[in-house]
SESETI-480817 format. One record per residue (C-alpha): residue number from 1; residue in three letters; x, y, z. Coordinates in nm, 2 decimals, always signed. Each point is the difference from the previous one (the first is absolute). Last residue first. Example, Ala and Ser with C-alpha at 12.3 -4.5 7.8 and 13.67 -1.06 7.14 Angstrom:
<recs>
+-----+------+--------+--------+--------+
! pos ! code !      x !      y !      z !
+-----+------+--------+--------+--------+
!   2 !  SER !  +1.37 !  -0.11 !  +0.71 !
!   1 !  ALA !  -0.14 !  -0.34 !  +0.07 !
+-----+------+--------+--------+--------+
</recs>
This chain:
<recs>
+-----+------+--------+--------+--------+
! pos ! code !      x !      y !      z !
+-----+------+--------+--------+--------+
! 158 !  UNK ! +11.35 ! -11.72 ! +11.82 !
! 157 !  UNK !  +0.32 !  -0.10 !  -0.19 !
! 156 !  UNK !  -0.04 !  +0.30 !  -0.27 !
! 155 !  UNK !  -0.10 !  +0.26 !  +0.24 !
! 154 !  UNK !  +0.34 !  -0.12 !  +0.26 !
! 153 !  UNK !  +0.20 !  +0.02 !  -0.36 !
! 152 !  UNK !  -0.16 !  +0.35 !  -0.06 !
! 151 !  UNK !  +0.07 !  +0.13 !  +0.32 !
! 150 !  UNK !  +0.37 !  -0.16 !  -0.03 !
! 149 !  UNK !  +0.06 !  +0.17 !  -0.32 !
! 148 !  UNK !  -0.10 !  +0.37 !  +0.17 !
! 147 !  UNK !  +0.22 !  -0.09 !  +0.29 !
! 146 !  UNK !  +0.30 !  -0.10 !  -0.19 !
! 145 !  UNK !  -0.01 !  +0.31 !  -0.22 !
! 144 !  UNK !  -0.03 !  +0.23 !  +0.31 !
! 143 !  UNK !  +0.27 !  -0.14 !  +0.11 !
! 142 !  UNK !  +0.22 !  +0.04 !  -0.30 !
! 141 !  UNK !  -0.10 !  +0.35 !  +0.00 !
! 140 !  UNK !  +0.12 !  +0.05 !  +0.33 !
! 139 !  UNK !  +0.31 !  -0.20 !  -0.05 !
! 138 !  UNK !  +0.04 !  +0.24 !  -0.30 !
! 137 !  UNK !  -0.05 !  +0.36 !  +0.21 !
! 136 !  UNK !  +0.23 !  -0.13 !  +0.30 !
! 135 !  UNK !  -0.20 !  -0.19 !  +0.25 !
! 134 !  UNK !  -0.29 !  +0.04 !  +0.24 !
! 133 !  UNK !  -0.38 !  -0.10 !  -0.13 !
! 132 !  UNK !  -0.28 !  +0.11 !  +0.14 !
! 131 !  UNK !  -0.29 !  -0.17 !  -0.14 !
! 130 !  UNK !  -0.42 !  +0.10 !  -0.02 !
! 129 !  UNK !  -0.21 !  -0.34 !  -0.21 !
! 128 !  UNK !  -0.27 !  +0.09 !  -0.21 !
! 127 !  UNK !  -0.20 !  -0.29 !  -0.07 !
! 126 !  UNK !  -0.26 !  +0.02 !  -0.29 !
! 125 !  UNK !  -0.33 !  -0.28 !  +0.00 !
! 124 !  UNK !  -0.14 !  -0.26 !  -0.17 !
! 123 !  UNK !  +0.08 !  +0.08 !  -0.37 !
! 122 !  UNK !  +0.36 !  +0.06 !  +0.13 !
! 121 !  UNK !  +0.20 !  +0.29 !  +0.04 !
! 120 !  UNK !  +0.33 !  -0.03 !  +0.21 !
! 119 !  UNK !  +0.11 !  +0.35 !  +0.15 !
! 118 !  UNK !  +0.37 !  +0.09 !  +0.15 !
! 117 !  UNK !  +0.04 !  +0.37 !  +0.17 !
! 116 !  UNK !  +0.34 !  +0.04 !  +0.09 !
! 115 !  UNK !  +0.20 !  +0.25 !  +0.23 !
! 114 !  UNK !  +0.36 !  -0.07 !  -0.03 !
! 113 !  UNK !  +0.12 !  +0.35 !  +0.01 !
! 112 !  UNK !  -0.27 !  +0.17 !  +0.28 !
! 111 !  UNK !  -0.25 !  +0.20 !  -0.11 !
! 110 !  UNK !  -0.01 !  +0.38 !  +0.01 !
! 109 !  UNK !  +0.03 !  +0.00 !  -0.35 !
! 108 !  UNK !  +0.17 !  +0.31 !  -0.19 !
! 107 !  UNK !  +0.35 !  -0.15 !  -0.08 !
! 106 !  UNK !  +0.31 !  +0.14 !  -0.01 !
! 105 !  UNK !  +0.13 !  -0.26 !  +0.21 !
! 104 !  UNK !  -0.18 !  -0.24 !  +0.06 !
! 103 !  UNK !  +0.23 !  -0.29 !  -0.14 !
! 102 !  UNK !  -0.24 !  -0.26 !  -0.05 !
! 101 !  UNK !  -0.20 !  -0.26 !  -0.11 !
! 100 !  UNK !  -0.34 !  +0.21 !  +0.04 !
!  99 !  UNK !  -0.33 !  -0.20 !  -0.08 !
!  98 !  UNK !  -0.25 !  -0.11 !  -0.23 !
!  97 !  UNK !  -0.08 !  -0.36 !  -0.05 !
!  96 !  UNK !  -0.25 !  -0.22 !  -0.27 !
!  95 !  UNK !  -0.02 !  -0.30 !  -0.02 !
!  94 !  UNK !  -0.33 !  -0.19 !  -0.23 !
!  93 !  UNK !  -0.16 !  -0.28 !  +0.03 !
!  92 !  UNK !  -0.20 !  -0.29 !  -0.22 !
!  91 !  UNK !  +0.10 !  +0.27 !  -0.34 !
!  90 !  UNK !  -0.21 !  +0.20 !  -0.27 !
!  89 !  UNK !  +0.29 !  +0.25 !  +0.04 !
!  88 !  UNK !  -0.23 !  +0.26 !  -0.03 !
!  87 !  UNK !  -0.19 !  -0.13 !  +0.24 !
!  86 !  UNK !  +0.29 !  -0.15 !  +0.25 !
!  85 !  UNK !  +0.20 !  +0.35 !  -0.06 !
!  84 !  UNK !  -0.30 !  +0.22 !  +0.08 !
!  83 !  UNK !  -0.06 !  -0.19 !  +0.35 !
!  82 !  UNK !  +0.36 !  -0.04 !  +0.10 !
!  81 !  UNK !  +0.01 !  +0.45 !  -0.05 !
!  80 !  UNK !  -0.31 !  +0.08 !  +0.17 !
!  79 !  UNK !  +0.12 !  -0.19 !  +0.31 !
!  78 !  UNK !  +0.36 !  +0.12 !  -0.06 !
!  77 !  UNK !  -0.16 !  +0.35 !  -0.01 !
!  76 !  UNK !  -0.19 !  -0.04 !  +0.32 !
!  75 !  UNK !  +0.26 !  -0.13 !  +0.23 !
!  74 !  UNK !  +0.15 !  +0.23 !  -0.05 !
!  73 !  UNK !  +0.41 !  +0.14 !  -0.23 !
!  72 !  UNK !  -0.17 !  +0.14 !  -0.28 !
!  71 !  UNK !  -0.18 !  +0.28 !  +0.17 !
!  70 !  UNK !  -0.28 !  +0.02 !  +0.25 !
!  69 !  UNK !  -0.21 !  +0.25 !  -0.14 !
!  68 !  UNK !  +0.13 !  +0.12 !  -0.27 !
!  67 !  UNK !  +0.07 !  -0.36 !  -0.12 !
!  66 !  UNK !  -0.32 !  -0.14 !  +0.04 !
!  65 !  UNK !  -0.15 !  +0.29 !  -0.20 !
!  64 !  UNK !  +0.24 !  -0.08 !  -0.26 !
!  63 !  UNK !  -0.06 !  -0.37 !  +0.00 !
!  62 !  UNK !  -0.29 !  +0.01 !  -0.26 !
!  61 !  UNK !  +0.17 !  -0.21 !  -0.28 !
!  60 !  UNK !  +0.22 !  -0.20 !  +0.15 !
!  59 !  UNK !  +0.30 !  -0.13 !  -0.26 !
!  58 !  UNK !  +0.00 !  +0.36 !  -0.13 !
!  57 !  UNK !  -0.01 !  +0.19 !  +0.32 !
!  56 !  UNK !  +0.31 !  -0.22 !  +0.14 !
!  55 !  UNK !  +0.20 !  +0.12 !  -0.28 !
!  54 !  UNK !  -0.09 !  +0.39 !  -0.01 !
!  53 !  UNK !  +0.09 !  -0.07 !  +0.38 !
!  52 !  UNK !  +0.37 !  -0.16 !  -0.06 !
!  51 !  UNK !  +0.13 !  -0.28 !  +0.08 !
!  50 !  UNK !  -0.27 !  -0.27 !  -0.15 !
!  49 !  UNK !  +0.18 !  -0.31 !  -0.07 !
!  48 !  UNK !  -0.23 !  -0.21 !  -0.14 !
!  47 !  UNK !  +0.04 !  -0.37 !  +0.00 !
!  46 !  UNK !  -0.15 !  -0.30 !  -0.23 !
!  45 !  UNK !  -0.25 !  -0.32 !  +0.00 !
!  44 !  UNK !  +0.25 !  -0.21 !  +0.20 !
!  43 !  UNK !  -0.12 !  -0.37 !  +0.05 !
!  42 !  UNK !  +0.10 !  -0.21 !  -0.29 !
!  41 !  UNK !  +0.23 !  +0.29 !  -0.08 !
!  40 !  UNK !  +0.23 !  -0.10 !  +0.31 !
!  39 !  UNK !  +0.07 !  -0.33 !  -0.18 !
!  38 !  UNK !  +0.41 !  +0.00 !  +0.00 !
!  37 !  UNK !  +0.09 !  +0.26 !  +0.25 !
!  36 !  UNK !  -0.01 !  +0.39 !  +0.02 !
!  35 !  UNK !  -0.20 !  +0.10 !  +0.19 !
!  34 !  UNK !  +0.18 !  -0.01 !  +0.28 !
!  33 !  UNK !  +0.28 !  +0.17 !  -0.17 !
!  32 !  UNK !  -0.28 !  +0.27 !  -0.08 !
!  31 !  UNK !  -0.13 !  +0.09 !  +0.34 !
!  30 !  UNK !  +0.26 !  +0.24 !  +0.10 !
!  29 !  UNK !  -0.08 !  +0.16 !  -0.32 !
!  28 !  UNK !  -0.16 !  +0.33 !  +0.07 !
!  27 !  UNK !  -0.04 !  -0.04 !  +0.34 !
!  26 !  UNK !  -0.20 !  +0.33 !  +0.14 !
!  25 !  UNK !  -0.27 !  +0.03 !  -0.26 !
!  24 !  UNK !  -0.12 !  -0.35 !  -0.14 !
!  23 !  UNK !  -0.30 !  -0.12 !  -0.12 !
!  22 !  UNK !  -0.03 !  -0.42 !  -0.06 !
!  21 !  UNK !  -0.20 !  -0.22 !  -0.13 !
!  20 !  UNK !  -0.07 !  -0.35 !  +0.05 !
!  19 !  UNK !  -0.14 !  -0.27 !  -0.23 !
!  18 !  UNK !  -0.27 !  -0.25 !  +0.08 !
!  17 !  UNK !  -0.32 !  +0.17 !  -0.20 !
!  16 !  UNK !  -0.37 !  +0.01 !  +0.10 !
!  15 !  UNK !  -0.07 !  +0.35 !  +0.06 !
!  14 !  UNK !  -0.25 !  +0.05 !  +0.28 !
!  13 !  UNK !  -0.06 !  +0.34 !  +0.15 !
!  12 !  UNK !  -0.24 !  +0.02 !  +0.27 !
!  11 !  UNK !  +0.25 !  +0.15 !  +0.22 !
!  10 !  UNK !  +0.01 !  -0.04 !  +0.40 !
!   9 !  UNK !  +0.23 !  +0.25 !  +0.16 !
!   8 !  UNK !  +0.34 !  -0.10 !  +0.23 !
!   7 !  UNK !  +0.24 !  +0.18 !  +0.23 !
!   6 !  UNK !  +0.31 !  -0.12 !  +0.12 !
!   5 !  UNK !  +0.19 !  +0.15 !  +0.29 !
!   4 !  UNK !  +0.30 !  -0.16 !  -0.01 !
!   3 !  UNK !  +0.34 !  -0.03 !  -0.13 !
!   2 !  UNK !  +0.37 !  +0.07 !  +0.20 !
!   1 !  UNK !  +0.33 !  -0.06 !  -0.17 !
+-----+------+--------+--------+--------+
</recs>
């Protein structure tokens, strides 16, 4: 797997609250056996698992133009995206990720399967991390999983 290229913007948003949040598009549940361990509530808010683009428009109001313009799979929309999910969320940090698990065919994208886009929302600051990840469609949304947990665990620890 290959990550890089982070890009960061100040926010003067403070919401005092230790719990994470999650917004998923690509994974589904990759994430959820992970989750799913005796005390994860005491620092899991929720997850949103916003496939499709009536679903993303809901949990971020006033995306659309961001997704005409550079569509759901950018650096831009996850940035958008981790920032609505940690306010309405109420949450320390929000994940959020975009990207194409795979196959291509059929598909209208010119971007490459295992493409990601993986943002972390803070009150500080949002990261939006670029990733090319190679695999079948699951081991590319279990990657992509892995990475977005391991932003927030490298947040957390910092």
């Amino acid at each position: 797997k290959l990550c890089g290229r982070r890009s960061a913007t100040r926010s003067p948003r403070r919401t005092p609250r230790a719990r994470n949040a999650l917004a998923r598009a690509v994974d589904r549940f990759a994430s959820a056996p992970k989750l799913s361990v005796p005390g994860a509530s005491a620092w899991f808010e929720r997850g949103v698992v916003a496939y499709s683009r009536e679903s993303k428009l809901d949990l971020a109001p006033g995306v659309g133009p961001v997704l005409e313009t550079h569509g759901a799979v950018s650096r831009e929309f996850v940035h958008a995206l981790a920032e609505a999910m940690r306010l309405r969320a109420g949450c320390e940090h929000a994940i959020a990720e975009s990207g194409i698990a795979g196959p291509q065919d059929g598909r209208r994208s010119s971007k490459a399967a295992g493409t990601a886009f993986i943002g972390l929302a803070s009150a500080a600051e949002t990261l939006v991390e670029a990733c090319a990840f190679t695999g079948t469609r699951a081991e590319i949304m279990v990657q992509i999983a892995d990475r977005a947990l391991q932003m927030l665990r490298e947040a957390v620890e910092t």
